[in-house]
TORKOL-706452 format. One line per 5 residues: number of its first residue (from 1); their letters; for each residue x, y, z of C-alpha. Coordinates in pm, 1 decimal, m for minus. Layout:
BEGIN
NUM> a> X Y Z; ...
***
This chain:
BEGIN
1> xxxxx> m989.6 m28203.0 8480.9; m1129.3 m28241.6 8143.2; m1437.7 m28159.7 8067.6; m1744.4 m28115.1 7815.6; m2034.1 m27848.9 7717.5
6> xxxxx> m2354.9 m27982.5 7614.8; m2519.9 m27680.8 7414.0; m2236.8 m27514.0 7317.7; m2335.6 m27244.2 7077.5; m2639.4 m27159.8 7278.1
11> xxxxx> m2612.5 m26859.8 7528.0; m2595.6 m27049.4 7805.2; m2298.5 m27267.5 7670.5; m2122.4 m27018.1 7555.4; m2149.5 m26849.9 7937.5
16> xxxxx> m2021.1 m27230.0 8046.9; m1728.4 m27138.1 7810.7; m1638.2 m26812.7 7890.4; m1598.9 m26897.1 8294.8; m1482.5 m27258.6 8230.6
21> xxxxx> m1153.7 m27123.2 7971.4; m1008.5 m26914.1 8312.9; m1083.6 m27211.7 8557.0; m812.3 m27346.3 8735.4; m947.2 m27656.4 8787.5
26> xxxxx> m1108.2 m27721.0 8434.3; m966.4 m27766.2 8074.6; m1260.8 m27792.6 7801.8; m1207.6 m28078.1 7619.2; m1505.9 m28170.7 7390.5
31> xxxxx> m1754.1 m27938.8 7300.0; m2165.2 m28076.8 7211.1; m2416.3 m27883.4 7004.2; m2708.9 m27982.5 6762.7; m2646.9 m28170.6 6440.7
36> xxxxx> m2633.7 m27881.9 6230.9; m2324.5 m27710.4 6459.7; m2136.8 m28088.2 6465.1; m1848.3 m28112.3 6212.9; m1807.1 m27746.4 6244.7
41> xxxxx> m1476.5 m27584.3 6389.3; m1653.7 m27384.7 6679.1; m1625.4 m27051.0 6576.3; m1798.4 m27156.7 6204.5; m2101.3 m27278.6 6459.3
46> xxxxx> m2148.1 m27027.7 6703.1; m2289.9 m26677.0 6696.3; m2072.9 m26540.0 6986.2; m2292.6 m26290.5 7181.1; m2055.9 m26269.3 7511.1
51> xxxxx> m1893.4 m25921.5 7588.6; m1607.1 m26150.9 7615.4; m1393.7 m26246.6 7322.0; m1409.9 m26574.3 7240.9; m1192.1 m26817.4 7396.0
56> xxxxx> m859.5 m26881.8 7171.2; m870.9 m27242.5 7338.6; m1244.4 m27298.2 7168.3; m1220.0 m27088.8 6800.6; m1068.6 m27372.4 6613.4
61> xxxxx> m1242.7 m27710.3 6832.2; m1457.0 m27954.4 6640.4; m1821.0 m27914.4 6757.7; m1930.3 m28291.4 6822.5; m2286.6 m28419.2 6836.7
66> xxxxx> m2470.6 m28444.5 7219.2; m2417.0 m28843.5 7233.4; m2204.8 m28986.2 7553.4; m1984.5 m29160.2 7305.5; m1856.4 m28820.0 7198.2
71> xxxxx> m1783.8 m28747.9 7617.0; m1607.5 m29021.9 7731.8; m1309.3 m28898.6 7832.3; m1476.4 m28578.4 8072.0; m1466.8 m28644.8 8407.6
76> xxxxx> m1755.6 m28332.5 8419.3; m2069.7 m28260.1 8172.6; m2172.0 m27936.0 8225.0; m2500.2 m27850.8 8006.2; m2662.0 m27565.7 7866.3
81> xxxxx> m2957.4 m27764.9 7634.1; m3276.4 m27580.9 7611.5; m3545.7 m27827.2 7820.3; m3728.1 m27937.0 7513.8; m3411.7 m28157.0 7410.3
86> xxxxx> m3217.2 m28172.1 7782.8; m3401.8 m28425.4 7956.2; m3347.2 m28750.4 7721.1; m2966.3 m28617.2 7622.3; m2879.9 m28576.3 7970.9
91> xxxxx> m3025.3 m28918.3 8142.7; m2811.4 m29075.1 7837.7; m2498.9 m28880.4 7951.2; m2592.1 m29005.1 8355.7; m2699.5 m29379.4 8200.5
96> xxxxx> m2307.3 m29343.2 8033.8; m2152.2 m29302.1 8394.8; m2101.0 m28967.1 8314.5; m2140.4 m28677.9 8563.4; m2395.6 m28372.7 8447.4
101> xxxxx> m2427.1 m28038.1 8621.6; m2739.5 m27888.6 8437.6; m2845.8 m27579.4 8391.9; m3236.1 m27655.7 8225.4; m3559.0 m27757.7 8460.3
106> xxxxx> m3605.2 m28102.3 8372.3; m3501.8 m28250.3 8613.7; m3505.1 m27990.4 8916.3; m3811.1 m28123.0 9077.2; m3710.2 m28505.2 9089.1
111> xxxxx> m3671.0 m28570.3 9444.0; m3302.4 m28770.5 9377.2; m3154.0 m28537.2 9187.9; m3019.2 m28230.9 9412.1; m3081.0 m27863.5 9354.9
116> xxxxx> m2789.2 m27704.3 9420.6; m2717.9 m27327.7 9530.1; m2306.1 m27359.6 9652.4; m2391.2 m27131.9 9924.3; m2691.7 m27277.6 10077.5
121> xxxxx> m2741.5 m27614.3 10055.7; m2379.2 m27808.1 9931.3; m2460.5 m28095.9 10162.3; m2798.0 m28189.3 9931.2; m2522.7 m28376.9 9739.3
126> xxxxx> m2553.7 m28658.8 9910.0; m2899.2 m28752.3 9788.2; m2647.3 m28851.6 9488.5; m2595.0 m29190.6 9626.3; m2954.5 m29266.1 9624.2
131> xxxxx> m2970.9 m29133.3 9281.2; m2719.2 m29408.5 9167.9; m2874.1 m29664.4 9363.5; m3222.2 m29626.2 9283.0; m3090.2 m29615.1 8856.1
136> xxxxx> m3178.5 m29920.4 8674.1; m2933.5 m30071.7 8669.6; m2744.0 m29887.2 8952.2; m2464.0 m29655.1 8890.2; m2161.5 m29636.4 8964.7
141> xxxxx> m2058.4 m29267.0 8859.8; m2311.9 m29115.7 8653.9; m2534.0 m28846.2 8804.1; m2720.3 m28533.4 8741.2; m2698.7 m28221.4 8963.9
146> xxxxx> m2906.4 m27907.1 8875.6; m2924.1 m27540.1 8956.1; m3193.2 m27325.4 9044.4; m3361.3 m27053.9 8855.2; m3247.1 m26705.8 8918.2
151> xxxxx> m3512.3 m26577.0 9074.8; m3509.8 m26851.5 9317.7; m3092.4 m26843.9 9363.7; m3113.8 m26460.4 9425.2; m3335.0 m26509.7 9770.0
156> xxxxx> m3227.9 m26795.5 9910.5; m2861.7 m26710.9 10013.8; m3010.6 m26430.4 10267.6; m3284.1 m26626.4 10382.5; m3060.7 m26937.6 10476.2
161> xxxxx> m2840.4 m26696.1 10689.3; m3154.2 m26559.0 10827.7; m3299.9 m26949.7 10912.4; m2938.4 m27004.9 11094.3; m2953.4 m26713.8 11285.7
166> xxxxx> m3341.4 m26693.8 11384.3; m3471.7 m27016.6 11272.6; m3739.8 m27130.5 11054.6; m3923.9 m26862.5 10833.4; m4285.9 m26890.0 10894.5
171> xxxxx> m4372.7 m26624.6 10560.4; m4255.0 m26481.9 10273.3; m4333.6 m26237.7 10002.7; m4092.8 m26216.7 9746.5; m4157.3 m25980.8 9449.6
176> xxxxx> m3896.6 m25965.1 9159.8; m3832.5 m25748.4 8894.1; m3665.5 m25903.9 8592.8; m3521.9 m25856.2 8188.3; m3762.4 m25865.3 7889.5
181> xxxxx> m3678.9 m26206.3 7853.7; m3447.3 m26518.2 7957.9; m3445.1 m26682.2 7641.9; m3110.6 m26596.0 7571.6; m3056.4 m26354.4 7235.6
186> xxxxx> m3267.2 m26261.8 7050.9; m3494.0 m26323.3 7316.7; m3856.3 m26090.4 7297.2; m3782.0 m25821.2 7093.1; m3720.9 m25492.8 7297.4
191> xxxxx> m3934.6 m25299.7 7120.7; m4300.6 m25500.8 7232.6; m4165.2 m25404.1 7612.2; m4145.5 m25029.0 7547.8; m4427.4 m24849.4 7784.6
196> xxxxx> m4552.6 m25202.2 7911.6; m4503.3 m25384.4 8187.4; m4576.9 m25758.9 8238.8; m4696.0 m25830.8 8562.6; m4727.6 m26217.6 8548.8
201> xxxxx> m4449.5 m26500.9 8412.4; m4671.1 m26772.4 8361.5; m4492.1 m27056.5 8613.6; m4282.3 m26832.4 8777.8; m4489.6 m26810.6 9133.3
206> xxxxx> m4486.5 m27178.0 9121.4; m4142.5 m27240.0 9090.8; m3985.2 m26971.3 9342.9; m4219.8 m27127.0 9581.2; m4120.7 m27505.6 9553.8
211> xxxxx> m3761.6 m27460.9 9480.3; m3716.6 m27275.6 9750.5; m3822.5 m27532.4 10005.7; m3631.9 m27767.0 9821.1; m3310.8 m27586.4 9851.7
216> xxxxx> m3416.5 m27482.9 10227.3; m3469.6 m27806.1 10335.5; m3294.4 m28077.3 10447.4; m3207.9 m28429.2 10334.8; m3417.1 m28718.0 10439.4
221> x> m3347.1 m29089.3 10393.0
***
């Protein structure tokens, strides 16, 4: 199956590359990156920061700009854009007929577009078909699937074996403890988290809470 990265020299598309190369399903056939990484044989573009070497199948790939035209032949977009550029690139790629697993918040909180933990909730997928429907003008093959944050991914798993065994969870406290940053590298600089502790993500409360009920709950027509 062939298929694309959208973000490609960014940490999170070069994590997308790293799993994708040993995939036996999967064979990466275009890679997408900002207009200053397109033209560029991949390993001219990217600063690899894996503990992984780089993929041999990747090193010498042209990097191609994030336009659908560039995608046509995936049958899979899997993207790794930071959120200030992800949400118009990626409703292009679903407007294209193309299919987009996503890995930035844009669109996590639209109510057609599921929010997908593989464990948990795989049968969310369906809401797909509304999500073509209700396009303008309907779709045939294009959608957008998204992923959860971490913190909320983490938690979920145990509490939807706890739901099936003892049904529905009345409250919860979660509390979590997490890296200097999740910006990918550099990220915050180590040394302004020496002796410190933050106790508050700005967002973070926010989104555990209403992802999780997302993810928990169940499909409606």
């Amino acid at each position: 199956i062939k298929v694309g990265v959208l973000g490609a020299t960014g940490t999170v598309g070069q994590r997308f590359i790293t799993l994708l190369s040993v995939h036996p399903w999967f064979t990466i056939h275009v890679l997408g990156a900002s207009s200053r990484s397109a033209g560029k044989p991949y390993s001219t573009a990217v600063n690899w920061k894996q503990v992984t070497p780089m993929p041999s199948v990747v090193t010498y790939m042209m990097v191609k700009e994030c336009v659908p035209e560039a995608f046509t032949e995936c049958a899979v977009v899997f993207s790794g854009l930071d959120a200030d550029v992800a949400g118009e690139i990626e409703s292009a790629f679903r407007s294209a007929e193309l299919a987009v697993f996503s890995n930035a918040k844009n669109f996590r909180r639209d109510p057609h577009v599921p929010l997908i933990v593989p464990l948990v909730n795989l049968g969310h997928l369906s809401i797909v078909r509304q999500q073509r429907a209700l396009h303008s003008p309907p779709l045939k093959k294009g959608f957008i699937v998204t992923n959860a944050n971490c913190s909320t991914t983490a938690h979920v798993i145990p509490l939807a074996a706890l739901e099936k065994k003892f049904g529905p969870i009345d409250a919860l406290v979660v509390t979590t403890l997490q890296a200097i940053s999740g910006a990918g590298y550099p990220g915050v600089p180590s040394l302004d988290i020496i002796d410190n502790v933050v106790p508050y993500i700005s967002g973070e409360e926010e989104k555990i809470e209403w992802e999780t009920r997302k993810i928990l709950g169940e499909v409606t027509d």
